[in-house]
N, C-alpha and C positions, 0 to 999 in steps of 0.2 A: 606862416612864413616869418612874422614880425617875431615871433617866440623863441624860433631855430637864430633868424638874426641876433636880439637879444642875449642867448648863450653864447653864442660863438664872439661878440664883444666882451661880456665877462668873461670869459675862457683867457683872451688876451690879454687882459687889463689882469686877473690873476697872474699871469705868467711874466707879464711885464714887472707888476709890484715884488712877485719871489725871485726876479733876476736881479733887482736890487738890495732888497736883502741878503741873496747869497755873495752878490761884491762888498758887503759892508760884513759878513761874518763867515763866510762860509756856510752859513746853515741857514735853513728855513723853516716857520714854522705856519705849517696849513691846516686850518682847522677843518676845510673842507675836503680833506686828505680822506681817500676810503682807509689809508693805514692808521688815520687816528679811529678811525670802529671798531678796527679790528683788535687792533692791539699799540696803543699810544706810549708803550713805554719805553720801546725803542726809540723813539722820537724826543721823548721827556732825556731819558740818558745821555743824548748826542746834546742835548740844550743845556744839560746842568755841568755838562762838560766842558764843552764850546763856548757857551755864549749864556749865565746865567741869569743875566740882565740883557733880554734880547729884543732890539729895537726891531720893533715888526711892523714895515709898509702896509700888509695886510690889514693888519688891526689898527692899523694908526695909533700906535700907543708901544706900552712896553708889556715884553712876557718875563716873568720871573719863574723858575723852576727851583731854587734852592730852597729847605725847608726854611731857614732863618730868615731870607728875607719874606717868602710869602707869608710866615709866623708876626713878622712884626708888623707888616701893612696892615694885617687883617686887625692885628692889636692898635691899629693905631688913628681913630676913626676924629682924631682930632687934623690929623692931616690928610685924609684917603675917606673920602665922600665915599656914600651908596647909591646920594642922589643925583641918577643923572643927567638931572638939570644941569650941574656944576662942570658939566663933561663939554669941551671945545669942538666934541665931535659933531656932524648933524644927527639932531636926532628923528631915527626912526621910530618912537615909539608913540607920536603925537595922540594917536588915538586911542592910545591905552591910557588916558589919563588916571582909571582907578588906580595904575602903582604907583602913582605919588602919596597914597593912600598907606600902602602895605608898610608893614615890616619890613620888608625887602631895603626899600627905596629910602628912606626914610634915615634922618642924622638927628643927634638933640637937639635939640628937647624931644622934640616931637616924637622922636624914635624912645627916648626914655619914659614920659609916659604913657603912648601906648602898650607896652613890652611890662607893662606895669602893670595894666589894667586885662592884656589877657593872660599873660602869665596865670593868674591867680586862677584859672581851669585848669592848670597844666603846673600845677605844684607834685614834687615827686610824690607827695603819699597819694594825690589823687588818681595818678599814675597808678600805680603798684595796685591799686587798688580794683582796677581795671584787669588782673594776672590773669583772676579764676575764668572770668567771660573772653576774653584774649583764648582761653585753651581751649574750652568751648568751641569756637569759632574754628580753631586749626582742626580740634576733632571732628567736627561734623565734615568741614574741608578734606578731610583723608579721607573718612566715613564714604565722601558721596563720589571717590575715582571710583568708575565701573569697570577698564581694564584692572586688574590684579597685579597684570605684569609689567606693563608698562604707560609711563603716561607725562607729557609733559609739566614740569614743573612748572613754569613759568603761568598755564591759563591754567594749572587746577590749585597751585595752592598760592605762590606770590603775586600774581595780580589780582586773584576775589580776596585775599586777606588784607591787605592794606585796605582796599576802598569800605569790604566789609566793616570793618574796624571803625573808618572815618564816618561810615554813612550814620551807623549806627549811633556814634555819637552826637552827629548831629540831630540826629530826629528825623531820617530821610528813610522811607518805607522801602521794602524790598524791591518791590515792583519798579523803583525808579533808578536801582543800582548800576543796570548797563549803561543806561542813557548818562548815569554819574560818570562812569568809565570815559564814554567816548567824548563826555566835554574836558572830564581831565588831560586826557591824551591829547586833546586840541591844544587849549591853553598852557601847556608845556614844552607844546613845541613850539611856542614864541621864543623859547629862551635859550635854544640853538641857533647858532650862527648859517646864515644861507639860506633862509626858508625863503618858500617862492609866495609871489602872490598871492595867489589860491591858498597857501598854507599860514599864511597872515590873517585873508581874510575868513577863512574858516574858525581860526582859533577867534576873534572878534564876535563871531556870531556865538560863539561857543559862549566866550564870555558875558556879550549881552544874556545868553539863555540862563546863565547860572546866576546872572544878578537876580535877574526876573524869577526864579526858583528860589532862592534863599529869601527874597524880598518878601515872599509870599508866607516863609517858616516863620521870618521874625517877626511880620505883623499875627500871626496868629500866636508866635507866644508872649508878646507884648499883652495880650488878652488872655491869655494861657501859660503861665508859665507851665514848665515840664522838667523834669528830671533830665537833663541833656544840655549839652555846648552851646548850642545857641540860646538858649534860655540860662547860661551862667555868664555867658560875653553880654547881655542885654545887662545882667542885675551887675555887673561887676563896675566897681566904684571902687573911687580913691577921691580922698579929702574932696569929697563933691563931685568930685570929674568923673565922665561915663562915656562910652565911647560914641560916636556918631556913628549916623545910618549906614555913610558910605565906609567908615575907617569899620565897620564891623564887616559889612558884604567885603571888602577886599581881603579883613583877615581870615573869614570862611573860603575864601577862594585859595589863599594862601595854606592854608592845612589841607583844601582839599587836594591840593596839587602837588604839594610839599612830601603829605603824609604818606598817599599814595606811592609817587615817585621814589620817595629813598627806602623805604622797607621793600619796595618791590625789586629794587637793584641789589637791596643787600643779600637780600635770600638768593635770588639769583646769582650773579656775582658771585658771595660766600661757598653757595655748593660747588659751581663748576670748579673753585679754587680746589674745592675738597678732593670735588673727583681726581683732577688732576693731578692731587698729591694726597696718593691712597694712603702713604704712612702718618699721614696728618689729621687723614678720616679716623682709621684704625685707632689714633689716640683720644681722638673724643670717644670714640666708644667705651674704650677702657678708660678714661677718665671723666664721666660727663660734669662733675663738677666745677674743672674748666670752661664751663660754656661764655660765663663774664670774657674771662683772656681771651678766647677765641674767637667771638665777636667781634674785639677790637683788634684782634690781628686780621679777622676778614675783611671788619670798613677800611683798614687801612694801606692790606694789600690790593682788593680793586675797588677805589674808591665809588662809591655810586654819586656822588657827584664830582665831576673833576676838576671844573675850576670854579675861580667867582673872577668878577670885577670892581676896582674903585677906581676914584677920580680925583688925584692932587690937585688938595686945596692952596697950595703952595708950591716954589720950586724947593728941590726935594733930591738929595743923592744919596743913589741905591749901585752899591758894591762899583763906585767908580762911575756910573753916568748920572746925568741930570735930567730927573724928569721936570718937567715943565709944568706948571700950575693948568690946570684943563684937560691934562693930559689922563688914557686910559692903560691902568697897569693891569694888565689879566692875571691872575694869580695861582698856579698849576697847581693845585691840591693835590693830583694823585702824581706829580713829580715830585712834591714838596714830603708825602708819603715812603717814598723810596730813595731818599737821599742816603748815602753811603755813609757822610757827616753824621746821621743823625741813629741810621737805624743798620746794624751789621747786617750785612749779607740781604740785603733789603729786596732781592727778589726770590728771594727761598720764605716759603710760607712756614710760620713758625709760631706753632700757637699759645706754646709757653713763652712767648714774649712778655717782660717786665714791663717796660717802659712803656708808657702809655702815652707817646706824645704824638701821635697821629693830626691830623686836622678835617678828619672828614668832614665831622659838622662845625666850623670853622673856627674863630677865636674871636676872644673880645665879649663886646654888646652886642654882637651877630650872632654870637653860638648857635642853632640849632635849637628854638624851643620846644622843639617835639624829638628830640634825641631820646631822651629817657622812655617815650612809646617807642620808637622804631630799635631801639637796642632790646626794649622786652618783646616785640613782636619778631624780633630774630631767634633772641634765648629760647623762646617756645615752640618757633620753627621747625628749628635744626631738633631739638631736642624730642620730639616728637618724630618728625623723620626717622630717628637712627632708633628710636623706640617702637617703632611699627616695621621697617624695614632692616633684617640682617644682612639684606647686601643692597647698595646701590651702585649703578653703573649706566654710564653713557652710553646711550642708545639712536646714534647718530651723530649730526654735526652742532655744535648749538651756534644760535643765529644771532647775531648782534645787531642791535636797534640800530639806527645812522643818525646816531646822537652823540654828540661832544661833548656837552656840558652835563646829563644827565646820562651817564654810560650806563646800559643795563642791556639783559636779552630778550630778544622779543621769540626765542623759544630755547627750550633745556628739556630732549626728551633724554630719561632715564628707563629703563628696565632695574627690577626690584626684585627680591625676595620677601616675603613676609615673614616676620620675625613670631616665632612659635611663644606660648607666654612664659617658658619656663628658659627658652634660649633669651631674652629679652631681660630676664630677674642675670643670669648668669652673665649677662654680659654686662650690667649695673653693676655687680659686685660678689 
């Protein structure tokens, strides 16, 4: 009874906050909208139209949807905190305190040298380097679908490839791969708006389990090192400096949730876009050496993640209002993606796109330090898809997660053709 109660007040208390937002703009912006699941860019277009700078009750803050001004917050981390301590709002995250830890959270210095000291695993040729085992990985993942004909994307090849990918470089054995799964899925749904109790305190347990789990890898390669990430986050120094017990368990926690999360929304995301726009498939086939451009025209048409947050460290004006020092600006990436300003025709998927000025993995000293894996854990993807299968198609409805911040599908069944070896060479060249 206390729980039906409980809804039925938020239910009001929403309805009350978006009745004043619509007398101050005409429009509202709801994160806990089922139409931001499904499809938020109606929502994003009526805001960069309306109301680009949009004071939202909701949020207690401000939403920006135009590419330029969400380009320059993100650039601009000498006024637009990560950390939010700095934020006026209460905060709910007391008992997370390892993300004062992370990457994430985190402004200079502090954010300069630790970004410094992992980096140094995550240098592009270390990267790249990673291609040959990366294919591997997708191969065996095609290798082991037992329907022929059809089969969802989402559980057979973008959710075991991302974590595959992560586990492995951590040094985490096969056997412990699902259970990696379901603490990642827990601790990421901290970082959508609305989650219930029960969904708070799950991810908590979650995240105690994974402290307790990697605490246990770094004391044994503290004694061992091993060829693997956490034994390169342990050795890695700068003029003396090395990282702490805790700032290392949160940056493991941060790849594993990071890493996971956006390659598996890319590849998802990216295909449905394909299906949906067969003349755009048809041209990677005849062109695969487009895979670069096509990539960035996939993160950028459905962004896998779609927005971020800061916190003015100052008063502050953006395109005409005042934001106030403590104040939280949410920052629409995958609005800031399809601005008209910035990109023609910005809901027509177009894979020969030039201009490269997207922000999926965002700008600045924030950028995405694991972009350079999840762009090659894409190129390999698709490229292999269209190399094993000469036809793909939607085979049902695909499902979308009821996630805001990390938009991705939680199913994409396809039916396939299998591509013969000599239709395959011919359709390469």
């Amino acid at each position: 009874m206390k729980r039906i109660v409980k809804r039925a007040i938020t239910y009001l208390v929403i309805r009350l906050l978006l009745g004043g937002e619509w007398l101050e703009s005409r429009i509202t912006y709801n994160p806990l909208s089922l139409r931001m699941h499904s499809d938020p860019y109606a929502v994003y277009r009526k805001l960069r139209r309306r109301s680009p700078v949009h004071r939202s009750r909701l949020v207690n803050g401000w939403v920006l949807s135009a590419h330029t001004d969400v380009d320059r917050v993100l650039r601009d981390h000498k006024r637009f905190s990560n950390d939010q301590r700095n934020s006026n709002r209460p905060q709910g995250y007391e008992a997370f305190a390892e993300e004062t830890q992370s990457l994430l959270r985190l402004d200079p210095p502090d954010h300069t040298r630790l970004r410094s000291l992992v980096g140094q695993a995550f240098t592009p040729r270390a990267v790249e380097q990673l291609r040959p085992w990366v294919e591997r990985i997708v191969d065996e993942l095609l290798d082991g679908i037992r329907d022929a004909a059809r089969f969802d994307v989402i559980a057979d090849l973008a959710y075991p490839l991302p974590i595959t990918v992560i586990s492995e470089m951590v040094g985490v054995p096969p056997e412990d791969r699902d259970q990696f799964k379901v603490w990642s899925s827990d601790v990421a749904r901290i970082l959508e708006p609305g989650t219930s109790e029960e969904e708070d305190r799950r991810s908590l347990r979650s995240r105690a389990a994974l402290n307790e789990y990697f605490s246990e890898i770094i004391a044994r390669r503290q004694a061992e090192p091993r060829d693997d990430l956490i034994s390169a986050l342990i050795a890695a120094e700068d003029e003396g400096d090395k990282l702490t017990r805790d700032e290392t368990l949160a940056t493991l926690v941060l790849l594993l949730v990071a890493g996971n999360e956006t390659t598996r929304n890319l590849i998802g995301n990216g295909l449905l876009a394909l299906l949906r726009h067969p003349d755009q498939l048809q041209r990677l086939r005849r062109n695969p050496k487009m895979i670069e451009s096509a990539i960035e025209e996939l993160l950028r048409f459905d962004s896998p993640v779609q927005l971020d947050a800061r916190t003015a460290l100052e008063e502050v004006e953006i395109g005409g209002k005042r934001v106030r020092k403590g104040q939280q600006v949410v920052l629409l990436i995958g609005a800031a993606n399809r601005d008209p300003e910035v990109f023609a025709d910005p809901d027509r998927l177009e894979l020969g796109r030039q201009a490269q000025s997207h922000i999926s993995f965002g700008r600045g000293i924030h950028h995405c330090l694991g972009a350079p894996l999840a762009r090659m854990e894409g190129q390999i993807a698709f490229r292999k898809l269209l190399e094993r299968f000469s036809d793909i198609r939607l085979d049902g409805s695909p499902q979308f997660r009821d996630h805001v911040v990390l938009r991705g599908l939680r199913s994409l069944p396809v039916s396939v053709e299998r591509a013969r070896a000599g239709r395959v060479c011919r359709t390469h060249g």
